[in-house]
The first five atom37 places (N, CA, C, CB, O) and aatype in JSON, in Angstrom:
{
  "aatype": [20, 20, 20, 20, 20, 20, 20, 20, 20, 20, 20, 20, 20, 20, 20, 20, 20, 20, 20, 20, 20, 20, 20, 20, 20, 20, 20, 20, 20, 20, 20, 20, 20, 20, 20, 20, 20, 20, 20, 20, 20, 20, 20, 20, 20, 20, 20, 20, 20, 20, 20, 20, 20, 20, 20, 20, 20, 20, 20, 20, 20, 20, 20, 20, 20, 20],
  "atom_mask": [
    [1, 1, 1, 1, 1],
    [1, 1, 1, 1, 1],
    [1, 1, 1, 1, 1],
    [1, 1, 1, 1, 1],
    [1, 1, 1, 1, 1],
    [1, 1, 1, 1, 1],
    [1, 1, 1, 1, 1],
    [1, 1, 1, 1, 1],
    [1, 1, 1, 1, 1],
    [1, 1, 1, 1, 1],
    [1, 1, 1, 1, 1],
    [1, 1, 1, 1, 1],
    [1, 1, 1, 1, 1],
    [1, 1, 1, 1, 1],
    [1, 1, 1, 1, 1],
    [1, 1, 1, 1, 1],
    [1, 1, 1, 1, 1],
    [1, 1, 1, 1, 1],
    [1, 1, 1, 1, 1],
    [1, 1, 1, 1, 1],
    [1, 1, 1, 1, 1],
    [1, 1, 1, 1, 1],
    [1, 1, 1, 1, 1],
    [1, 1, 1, 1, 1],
    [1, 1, 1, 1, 1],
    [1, 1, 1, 1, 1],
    [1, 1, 1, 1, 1],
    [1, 1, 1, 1, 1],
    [1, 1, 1, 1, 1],
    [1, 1, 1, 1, 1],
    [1, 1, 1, 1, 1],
    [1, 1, 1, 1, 1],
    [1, 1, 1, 1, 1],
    [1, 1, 1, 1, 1],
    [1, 1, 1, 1, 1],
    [1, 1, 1, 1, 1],
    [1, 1, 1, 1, 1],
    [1, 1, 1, 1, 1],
    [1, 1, 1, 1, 1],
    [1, 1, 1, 1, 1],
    [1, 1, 1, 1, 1],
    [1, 1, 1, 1, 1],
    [1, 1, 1, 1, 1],
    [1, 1, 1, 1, 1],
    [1, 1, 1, 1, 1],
    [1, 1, 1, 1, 1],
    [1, 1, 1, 1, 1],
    [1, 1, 1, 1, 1],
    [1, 1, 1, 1, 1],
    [1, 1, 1, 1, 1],
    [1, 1, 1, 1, 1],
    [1, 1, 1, 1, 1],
    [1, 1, 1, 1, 1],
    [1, 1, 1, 1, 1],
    [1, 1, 1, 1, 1],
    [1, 1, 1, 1, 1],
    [1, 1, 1, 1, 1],
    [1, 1, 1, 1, 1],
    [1, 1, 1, 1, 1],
    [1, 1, 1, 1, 1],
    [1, 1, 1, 1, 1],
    [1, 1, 1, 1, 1],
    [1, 1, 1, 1, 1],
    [1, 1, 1, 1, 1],
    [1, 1, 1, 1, 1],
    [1, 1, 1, 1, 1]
  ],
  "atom_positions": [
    [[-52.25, -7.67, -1.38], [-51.46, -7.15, -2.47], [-50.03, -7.66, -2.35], [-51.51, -5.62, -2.49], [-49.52, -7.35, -1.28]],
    [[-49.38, -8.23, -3.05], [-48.36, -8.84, -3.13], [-47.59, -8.69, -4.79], [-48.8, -10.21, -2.65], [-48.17, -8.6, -5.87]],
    [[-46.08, -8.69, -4.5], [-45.32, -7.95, -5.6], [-44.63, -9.17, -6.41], [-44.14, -6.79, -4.96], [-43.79, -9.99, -6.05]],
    [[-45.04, -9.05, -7.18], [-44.57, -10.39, -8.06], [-43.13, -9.88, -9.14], [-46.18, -10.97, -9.24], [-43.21, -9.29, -10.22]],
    [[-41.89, -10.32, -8.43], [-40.92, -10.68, -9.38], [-40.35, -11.19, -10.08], [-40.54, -10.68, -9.37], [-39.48, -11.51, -9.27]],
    [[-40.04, -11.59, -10.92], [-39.21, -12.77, -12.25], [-38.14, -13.06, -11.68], [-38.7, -12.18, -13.9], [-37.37, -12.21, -11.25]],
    [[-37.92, -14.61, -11.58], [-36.61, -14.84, -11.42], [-35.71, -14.12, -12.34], [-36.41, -16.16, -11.51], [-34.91, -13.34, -11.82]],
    [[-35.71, -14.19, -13.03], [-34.75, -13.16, -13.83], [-34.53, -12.23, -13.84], [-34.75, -12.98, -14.66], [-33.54, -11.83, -14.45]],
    [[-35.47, -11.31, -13.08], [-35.76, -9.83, -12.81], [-34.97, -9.91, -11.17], [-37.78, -9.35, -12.88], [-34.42, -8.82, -10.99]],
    [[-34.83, -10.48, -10.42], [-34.53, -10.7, -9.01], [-33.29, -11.27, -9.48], [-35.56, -11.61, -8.02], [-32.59, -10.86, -8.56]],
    [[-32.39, -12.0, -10.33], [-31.28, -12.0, -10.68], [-30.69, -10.96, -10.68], [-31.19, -12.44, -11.55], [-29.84, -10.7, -9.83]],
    [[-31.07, -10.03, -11.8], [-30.24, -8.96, -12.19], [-29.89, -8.33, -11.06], [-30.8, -8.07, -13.1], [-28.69, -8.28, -10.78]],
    [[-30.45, -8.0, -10.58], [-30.66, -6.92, -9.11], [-29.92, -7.4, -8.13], [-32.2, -6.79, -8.39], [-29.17, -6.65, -7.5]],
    [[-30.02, -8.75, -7.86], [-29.3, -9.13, -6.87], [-27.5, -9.12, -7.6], [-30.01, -10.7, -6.32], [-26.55, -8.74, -6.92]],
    [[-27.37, -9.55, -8.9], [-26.08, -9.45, -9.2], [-25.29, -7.88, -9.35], [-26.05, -10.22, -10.41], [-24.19, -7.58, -8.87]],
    [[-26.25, -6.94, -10.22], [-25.87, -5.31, -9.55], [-25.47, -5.13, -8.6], [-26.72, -4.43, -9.35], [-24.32, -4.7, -8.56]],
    [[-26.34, -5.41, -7.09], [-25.97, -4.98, -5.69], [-24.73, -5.65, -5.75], [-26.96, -5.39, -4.41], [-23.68, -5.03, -5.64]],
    [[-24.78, -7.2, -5.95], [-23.1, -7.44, -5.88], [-21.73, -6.59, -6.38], [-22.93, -8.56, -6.58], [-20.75, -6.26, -5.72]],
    [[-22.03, -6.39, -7.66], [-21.21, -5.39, -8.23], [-20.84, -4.21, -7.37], [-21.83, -4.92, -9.37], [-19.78, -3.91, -6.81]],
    [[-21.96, -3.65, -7.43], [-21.55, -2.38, -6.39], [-21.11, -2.73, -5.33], [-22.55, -1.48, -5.96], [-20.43, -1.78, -4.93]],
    [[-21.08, -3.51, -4.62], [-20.71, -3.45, -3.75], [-19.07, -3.94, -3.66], [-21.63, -3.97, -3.14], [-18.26, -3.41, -2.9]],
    [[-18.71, -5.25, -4.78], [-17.16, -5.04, -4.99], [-16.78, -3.65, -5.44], [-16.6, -6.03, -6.09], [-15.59, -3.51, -5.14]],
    [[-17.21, -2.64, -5.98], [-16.72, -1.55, -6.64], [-16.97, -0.15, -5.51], [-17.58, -1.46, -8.19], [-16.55, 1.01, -5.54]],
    [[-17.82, -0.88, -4.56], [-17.16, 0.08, -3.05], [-16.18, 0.0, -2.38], [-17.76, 0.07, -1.97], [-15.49, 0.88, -1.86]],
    [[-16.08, -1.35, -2.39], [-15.11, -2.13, -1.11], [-14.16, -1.91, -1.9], [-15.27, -3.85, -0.52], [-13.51, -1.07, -1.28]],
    [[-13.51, -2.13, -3.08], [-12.03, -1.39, -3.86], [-11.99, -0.13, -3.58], [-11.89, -1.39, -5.53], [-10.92, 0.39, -3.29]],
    [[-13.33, 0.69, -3.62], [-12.48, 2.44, -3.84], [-12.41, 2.63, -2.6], [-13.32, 3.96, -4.67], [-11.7, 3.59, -2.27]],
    [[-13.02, 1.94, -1.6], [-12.41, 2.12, 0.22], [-10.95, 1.54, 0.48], [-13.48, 1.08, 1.47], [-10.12, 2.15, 1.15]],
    [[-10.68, 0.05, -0.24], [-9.42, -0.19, 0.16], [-8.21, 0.98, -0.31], [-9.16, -1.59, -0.39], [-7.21, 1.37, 0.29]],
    [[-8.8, 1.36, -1.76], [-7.68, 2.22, -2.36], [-7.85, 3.45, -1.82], [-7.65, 2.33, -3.9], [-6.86, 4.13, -2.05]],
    [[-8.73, 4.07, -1.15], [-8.37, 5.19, -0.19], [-7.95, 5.13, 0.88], [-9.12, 5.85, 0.06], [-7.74, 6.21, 1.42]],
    [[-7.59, 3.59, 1.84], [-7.19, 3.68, 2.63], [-5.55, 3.33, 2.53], [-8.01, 3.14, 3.3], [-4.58, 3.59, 3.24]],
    [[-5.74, 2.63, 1.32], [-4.0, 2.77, 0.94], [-3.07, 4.04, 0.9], [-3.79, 2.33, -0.47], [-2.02, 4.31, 1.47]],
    [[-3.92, 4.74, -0.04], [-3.05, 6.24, 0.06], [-3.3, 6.93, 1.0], [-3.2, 7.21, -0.97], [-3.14, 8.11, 0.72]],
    [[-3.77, 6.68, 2.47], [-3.63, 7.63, 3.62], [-2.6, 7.1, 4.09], [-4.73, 7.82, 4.64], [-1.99, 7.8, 4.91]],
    [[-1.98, 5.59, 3.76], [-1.08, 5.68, 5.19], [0.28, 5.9, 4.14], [-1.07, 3.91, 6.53], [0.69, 5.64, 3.0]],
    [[0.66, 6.58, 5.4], [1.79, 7.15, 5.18], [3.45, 6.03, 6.0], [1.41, 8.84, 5.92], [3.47, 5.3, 6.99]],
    [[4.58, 6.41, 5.01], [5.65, 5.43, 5.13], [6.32, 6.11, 6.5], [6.73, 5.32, 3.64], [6.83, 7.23, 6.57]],
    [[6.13, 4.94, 7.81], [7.08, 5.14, 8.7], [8.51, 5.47, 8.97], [6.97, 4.48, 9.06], [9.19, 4.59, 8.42]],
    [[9.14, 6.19, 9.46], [10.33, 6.55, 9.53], [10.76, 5.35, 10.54], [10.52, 8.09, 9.95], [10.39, 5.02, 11.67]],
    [[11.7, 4.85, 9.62], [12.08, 3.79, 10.95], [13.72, 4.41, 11.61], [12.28, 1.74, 10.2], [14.72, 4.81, 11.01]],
    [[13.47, 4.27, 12.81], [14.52, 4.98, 13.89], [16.32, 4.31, 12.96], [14.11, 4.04, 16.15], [16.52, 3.48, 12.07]],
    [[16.82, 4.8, 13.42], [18.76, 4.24, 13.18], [18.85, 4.17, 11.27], [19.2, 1.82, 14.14], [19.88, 4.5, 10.68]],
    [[18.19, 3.92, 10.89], [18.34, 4.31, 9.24], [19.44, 4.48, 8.72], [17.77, 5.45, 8.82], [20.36, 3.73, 8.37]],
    [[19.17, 6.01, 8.7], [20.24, 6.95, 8.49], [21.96, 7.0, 8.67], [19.8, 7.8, 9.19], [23.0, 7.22, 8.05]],
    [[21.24, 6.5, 10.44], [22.64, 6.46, 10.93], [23.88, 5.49, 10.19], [22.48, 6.0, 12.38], [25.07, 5.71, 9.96]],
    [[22.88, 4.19, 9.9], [23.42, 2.7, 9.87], [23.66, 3.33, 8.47], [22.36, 1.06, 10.21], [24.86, 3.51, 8.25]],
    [[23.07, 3.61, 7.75], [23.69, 3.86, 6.04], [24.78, 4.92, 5.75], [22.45, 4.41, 5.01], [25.31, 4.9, 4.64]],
    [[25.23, 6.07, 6.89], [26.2, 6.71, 7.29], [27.3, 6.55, 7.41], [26.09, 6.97, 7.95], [28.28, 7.16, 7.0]],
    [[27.0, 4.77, 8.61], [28.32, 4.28, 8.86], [28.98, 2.98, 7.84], [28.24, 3.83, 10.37], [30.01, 2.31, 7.73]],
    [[28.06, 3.08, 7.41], [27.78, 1.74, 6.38], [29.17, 2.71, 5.18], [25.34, 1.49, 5.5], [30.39, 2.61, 5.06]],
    [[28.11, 3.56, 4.56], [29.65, 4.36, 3.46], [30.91, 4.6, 4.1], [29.39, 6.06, 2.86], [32.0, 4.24, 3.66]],
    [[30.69, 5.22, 5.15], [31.94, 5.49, 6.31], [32.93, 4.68, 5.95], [31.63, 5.15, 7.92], [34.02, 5.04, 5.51]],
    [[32.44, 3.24, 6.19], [33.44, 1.98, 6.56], [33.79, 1.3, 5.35], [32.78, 0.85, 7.58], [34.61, 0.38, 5.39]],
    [[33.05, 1.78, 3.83], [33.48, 1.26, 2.95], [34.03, 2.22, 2.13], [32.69, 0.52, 2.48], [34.59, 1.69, 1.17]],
    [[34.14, 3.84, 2.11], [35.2, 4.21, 2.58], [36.47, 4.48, 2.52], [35.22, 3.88, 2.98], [37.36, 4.81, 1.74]],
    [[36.2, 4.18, 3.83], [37.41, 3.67, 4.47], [38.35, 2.42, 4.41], [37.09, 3.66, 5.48], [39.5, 2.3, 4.83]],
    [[37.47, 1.45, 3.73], [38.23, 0.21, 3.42], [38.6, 0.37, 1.69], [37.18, -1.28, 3.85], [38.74, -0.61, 0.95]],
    [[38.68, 1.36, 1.37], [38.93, 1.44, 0.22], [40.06, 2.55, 0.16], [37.73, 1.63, -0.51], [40.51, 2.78, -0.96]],
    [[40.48, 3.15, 1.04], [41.22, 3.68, 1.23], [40.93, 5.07, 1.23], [41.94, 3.27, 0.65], [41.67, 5.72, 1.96]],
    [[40.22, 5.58, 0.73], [39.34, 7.22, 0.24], [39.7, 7.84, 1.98], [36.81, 7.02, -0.31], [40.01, 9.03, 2.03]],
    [[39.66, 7.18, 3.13], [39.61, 7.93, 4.57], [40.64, 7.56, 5.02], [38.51, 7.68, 5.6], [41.05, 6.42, 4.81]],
    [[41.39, 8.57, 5.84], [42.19, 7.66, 6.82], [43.47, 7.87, 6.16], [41.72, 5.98, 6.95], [44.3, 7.45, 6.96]],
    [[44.1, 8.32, 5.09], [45.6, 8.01, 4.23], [46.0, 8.97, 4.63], [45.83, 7.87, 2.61], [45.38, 10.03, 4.62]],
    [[47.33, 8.77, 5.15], [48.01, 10.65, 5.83], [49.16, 10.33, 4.27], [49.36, 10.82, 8.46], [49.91, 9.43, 3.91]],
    [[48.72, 11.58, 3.77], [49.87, 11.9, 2.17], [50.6, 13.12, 2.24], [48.99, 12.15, 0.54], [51.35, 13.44, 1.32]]
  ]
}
């Protein structure tokens, strides 16, 4: 007993599985996109602190005895 398929019938099927299977592998990448979360990177803060600080100060806004 042996199962006789149509090339054309063994097309379809094989091009479906393709499909699905790009349309897994996207909704995995796009769930693994929105888990990661944005690192805090260390000195940041600080550096954008001193950053206004010094401009500022070069503008005269700090530092003027009136």
């Amino acid at each position: 007993m042996s199962i006789y398929i149509s090339k054309y019938t063994l097309i379809l099927i094989l091009f479906g599985i393709l499909i699905f299977l790009i349309a897994a592998i996207s909704v995995l990448l796009r769930m693994k996109k929105k888990k990661q979360v944005e690192e805090h990177i260390p000195g940041v803060e600080e550096m954008a602190k001193t950053t206004f600080f010094w401009s500022d100060y070069h503008r005269g806004k700090i530092g003027k005895e009136e």
